[in-house]
C-alpha positions as CSV (number, residue, x, y, z in Angstrom):
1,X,-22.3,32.5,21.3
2,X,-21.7,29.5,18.8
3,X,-25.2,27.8,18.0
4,X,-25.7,25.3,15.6
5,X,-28.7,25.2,13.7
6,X,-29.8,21.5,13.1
7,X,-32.6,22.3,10.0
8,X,-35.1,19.2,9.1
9,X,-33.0,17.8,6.1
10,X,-36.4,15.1,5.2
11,X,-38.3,18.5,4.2
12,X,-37.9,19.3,0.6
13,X,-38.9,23.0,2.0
14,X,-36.4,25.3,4.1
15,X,-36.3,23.4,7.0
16,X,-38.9,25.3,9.9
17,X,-36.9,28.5,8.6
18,X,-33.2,27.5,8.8
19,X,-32.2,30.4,6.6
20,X,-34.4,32.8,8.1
21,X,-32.9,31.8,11.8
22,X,-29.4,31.5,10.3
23,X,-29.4,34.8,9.4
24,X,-31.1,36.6,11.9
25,X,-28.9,34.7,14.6
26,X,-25.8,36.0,12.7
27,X,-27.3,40.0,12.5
28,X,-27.4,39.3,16.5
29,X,-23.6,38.6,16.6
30,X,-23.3,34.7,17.3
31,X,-21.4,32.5,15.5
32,X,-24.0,30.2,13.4
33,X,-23.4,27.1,11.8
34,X,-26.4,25.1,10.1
35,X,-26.6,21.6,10.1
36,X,-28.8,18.9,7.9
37,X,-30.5,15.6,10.1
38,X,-32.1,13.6,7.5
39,X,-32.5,10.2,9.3
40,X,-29.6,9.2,10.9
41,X,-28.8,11.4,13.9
42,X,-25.3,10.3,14.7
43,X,-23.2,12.2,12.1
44,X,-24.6,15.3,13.5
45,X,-24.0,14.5,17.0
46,X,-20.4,13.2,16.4
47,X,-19.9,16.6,14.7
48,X,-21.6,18.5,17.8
49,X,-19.0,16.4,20.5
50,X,-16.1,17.1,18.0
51,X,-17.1,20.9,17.6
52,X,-18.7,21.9,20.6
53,X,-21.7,25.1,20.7
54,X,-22.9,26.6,23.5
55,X,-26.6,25.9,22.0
56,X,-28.6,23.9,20.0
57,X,-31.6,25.3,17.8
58,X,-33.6,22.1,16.5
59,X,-35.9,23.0,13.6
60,X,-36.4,18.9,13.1
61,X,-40.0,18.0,13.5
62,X,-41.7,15.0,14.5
63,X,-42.9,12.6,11.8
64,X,-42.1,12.6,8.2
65,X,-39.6,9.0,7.5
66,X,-38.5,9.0,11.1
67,X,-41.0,10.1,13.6
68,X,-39.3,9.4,16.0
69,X,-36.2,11.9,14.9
70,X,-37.0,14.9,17.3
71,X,-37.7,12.9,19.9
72,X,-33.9,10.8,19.6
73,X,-32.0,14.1,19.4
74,X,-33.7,15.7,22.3
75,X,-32.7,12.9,24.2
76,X,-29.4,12.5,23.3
77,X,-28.4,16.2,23.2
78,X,-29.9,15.5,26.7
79,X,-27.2,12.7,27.2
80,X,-24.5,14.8,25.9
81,X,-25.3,18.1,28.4
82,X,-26.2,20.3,25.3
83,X,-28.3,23.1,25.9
84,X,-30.9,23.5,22.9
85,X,-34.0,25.3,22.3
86,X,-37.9,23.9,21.9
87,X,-39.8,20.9,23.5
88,X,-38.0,18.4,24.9
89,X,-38.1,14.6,24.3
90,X,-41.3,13.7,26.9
91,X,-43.0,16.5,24.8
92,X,-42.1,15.7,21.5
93,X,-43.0,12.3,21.7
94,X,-46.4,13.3,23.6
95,X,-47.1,16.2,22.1
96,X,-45.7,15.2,18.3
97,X,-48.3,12.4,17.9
98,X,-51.4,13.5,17.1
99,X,-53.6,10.3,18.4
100,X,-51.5,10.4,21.6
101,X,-52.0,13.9,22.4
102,X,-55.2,13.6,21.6
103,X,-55.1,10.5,24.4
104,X,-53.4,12.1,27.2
105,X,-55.7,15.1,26.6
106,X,-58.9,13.1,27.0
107,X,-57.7,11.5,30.1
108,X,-56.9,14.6,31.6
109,X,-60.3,15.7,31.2
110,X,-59.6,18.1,28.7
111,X,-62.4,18.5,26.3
112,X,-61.2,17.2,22.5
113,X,-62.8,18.1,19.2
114,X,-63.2,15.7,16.8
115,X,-60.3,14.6,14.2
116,X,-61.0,17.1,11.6
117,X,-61.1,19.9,14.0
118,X,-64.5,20.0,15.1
119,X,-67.3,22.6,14.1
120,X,-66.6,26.1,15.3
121,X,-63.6,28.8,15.6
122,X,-60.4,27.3,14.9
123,X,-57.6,29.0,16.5
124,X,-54.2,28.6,17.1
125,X,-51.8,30.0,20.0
126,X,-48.7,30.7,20.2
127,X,-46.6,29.7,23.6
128,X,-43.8,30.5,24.6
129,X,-41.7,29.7,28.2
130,X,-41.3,26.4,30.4
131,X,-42.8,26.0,33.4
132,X,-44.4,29.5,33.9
133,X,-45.3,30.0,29.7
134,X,-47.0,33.4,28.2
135,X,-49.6,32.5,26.0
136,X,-49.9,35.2,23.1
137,X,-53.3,36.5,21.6
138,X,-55.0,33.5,19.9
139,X,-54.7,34.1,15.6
140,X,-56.9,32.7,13.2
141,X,-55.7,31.4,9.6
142,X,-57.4,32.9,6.6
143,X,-57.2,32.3,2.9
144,X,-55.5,28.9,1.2
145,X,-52.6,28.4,-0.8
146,X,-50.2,31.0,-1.5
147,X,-53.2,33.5,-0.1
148,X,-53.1,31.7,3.5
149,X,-52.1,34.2,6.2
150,X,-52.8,34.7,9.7
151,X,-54.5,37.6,11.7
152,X,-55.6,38.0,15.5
153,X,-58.6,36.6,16.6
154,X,-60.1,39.7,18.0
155,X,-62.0,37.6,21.1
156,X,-63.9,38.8,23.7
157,X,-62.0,39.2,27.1
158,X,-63.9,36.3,28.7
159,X,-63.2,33.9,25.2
160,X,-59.1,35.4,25.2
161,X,-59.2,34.3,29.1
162,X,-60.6,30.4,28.3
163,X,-58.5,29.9,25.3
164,X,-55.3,31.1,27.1
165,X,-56.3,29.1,30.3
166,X,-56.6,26.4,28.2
167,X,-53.3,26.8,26.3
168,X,-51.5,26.6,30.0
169,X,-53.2,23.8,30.9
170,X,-52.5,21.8,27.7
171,X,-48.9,23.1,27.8
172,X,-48.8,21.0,31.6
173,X,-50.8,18.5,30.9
174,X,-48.7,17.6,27.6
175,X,-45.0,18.4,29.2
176,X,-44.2,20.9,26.3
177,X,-41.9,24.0,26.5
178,X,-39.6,26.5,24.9
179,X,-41.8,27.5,22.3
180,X,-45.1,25.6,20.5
181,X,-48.4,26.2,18.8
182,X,-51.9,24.7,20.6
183,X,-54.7,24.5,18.1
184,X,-58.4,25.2,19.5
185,X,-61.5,25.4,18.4
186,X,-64.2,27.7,20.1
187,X,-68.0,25.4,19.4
188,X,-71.1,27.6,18.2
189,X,-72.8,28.9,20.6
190,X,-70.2,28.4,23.5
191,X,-71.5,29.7,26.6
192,X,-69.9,31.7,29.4
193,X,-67.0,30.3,30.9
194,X,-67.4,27.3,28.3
195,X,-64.2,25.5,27.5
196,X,-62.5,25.2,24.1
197,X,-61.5,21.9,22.5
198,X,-57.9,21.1,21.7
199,X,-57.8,20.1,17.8
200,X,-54.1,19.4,18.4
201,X,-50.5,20.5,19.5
202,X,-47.6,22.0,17.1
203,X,-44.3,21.3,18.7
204,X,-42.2,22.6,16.2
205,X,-43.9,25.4,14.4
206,X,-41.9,27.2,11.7
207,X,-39.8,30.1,12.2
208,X,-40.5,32.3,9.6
209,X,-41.1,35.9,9.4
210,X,-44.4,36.2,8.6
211,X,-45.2,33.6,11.1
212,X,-43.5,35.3,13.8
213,X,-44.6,38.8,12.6
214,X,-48.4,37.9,12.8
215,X,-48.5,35.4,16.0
216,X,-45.8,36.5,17.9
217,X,-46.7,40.0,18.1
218,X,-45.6,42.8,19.2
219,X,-42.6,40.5,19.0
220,X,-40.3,41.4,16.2
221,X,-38.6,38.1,15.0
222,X,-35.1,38.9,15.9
223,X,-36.5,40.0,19.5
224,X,-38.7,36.6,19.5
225,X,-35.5,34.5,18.4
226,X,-34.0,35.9,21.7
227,X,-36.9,35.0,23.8
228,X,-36.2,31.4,22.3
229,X,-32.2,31.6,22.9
230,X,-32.9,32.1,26.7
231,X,-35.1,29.4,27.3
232,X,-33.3,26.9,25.4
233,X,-30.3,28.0,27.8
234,X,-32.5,27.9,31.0
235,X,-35.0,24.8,30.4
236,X,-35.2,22.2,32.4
237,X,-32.6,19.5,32.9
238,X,-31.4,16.8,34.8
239,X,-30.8,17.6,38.4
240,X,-27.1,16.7,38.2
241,X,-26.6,19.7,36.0
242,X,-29.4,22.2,36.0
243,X,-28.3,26.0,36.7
244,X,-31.0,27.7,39.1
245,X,-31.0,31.4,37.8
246,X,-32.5,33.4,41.0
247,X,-35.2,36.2,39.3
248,X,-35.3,34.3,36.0
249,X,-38.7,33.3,34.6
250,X,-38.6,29.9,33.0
């Protein structure tokens, strides 16, 4: 398959893991190309109409010197019948801004924690699907700095159910998919069946292997990548052209 990997080219860092993806893509056997979006879009799409994929992996993020970058390529590799992996525009533009999410949350009747996180747990969740998503064991980040890693939240059963019941419902409630990270934090003293507060929704989060390794398990990265691959070829799209793929989850 011929993917194009569009990397976050405002980012002085390795865009979202473009070389880790690049090179895990091309150890599965597809034909990878990696592309650099700094502000303006067009180059890149004129190049992606003159040299057609057969899927796009966006590692652009929302914010930065254009917030609004994620959001335009979403919608016009939308426009142009691209396939590509990720949230698409409705999500990233929800889901990207913190202060909107944080909006559409509250009106949904979704409990919020306050802008630095709230007291409590803070945990993050990894999701991954469209409209029926798998929510993976909620992780916890330890350590700062170079020292910073991640490792599982060990919850109780009831506390892994609400935080995963919340995760959906923040996933529908915020029109996300592909893959995305919702941030929670578990108050002191949370009672049975209590709810956990969204702190806030990752719509891009990194592809790296430690990352990947640690809240993705037991997905190994290259296994994850091809998790990521199908969805991006099977989300949603407009009616005109949208595939239905009898016995596929999406």
């Amino acid at each position: 398959m011929k993917i194009a990997v569009l990397l976050d080219g405002r980012r002085s860092r390795d865009g979202g893991g473009a070389g880790f993806v690049a090179a895990t893509l091309r150890g599965l056997g597809h034909a990878v190309r990696v592309e650099s979006v700094a502000t303006e879009p067009r180059p890149v799409l004129d190049r992606l109409a003159g040299q057609p994929v057969d899927l796009v992996v966006s590692l652009v993020r929302p914010g930065g010197a254009r917030p609004r970058l994620a959001f335009e390529l979403a919608g016009a590799l939308d426009l142009m019948r691209i396939p590509y992996t990720g949230v698409g525009p409705q999500g990233l533009l929800v889901g990207g801004d913190l202060a909107r999410a944080r909006q559409v949350a509250r009106l949904a009747g979704v409990p919020v924690a306050d802008a630095r996180g709230g007291k409590g747990r803070a945990l993050s969740v990894l999701v991954l699907g469209n409209r029926q998503p798998e929510v993976f064991p909620a992780c916890e980040c330890v350590g700062r700095g170079a020292r910073r890693t991640w490792r599982r939240a060990g919850l109780s059963p009831d506390d892994a159910a609400h935080v995963a019941a919340m995760a959906r419902r923040i996933h529908g409630e915020l029109d996300l998919g592909g893959y995305h990270r919702i941030d929670l934090c578990l108050p002191p003293g949370l009672p049975p069946g209590g709810a956990p507060c969204f702190v806030a929704a990752d719509v891009r989060p990194m592809l790296d292997p430690a990352l990947a390794r640690a809240l993705y398990a037991p997905l190994d990265p290259a296994a994850l990548l091809r998790r990521i691959l199908s969805l991006g070829l099977r989300r949603p799209r407009p009616p005109e052209w949208a595939v239905a793929e009898d016995g596929e989850r999406a």
